[in-house]
N, C-alpha and C positions, 0 to 999 in steps of 0.2 A: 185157166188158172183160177185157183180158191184163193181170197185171202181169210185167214185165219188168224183170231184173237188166245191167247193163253200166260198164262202167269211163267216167267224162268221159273224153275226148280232150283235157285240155287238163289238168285238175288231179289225175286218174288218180283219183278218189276212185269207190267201187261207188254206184249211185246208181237207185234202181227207177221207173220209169214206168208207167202204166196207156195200154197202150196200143187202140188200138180195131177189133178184127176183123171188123164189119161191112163193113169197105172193104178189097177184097183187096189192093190197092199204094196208097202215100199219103207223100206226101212233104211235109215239115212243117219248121220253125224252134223250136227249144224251148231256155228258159236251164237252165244245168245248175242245181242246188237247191244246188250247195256252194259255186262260185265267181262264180257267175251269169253265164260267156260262152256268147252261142248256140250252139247245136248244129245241123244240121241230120240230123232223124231219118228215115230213112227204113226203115217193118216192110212183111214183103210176109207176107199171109197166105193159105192155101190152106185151104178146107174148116174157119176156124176155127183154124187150127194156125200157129203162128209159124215160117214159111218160109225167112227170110230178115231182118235185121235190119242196120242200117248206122248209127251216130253218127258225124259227121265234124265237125271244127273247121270254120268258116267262116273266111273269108281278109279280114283286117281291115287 
């Protein structure tokens, strides 16, 4: 497991996830932990190593 640092897209608050580097691209829905609107997350991993990382507001 990664944990990971990043801003909500929606209430800006810093907010960490454990993310899972077994699976090299993964795209997922998660509630942020401070305002509780989904996110969709998407981490791209290479070798274990956190490649690429994406939080975007979903369109409500």
């Amino acid at each position: 497991m990664y944990e990971h640092f990043f801003q909500c897209p929606y209430c800006w608050e810093e907010i960490s996830m454990l993310l899972d580097a077994s699976v090299a691209k993964q795209t997922y829905v998660e509630d942020c932990e401070v305002c509780c609107n989904p996110m969709e997350i998407t981490p791209e991993f290479q070798n274990n190593i956190l490649m690429a990382f994406e939080a975007n507001g979903l369109e409500q």
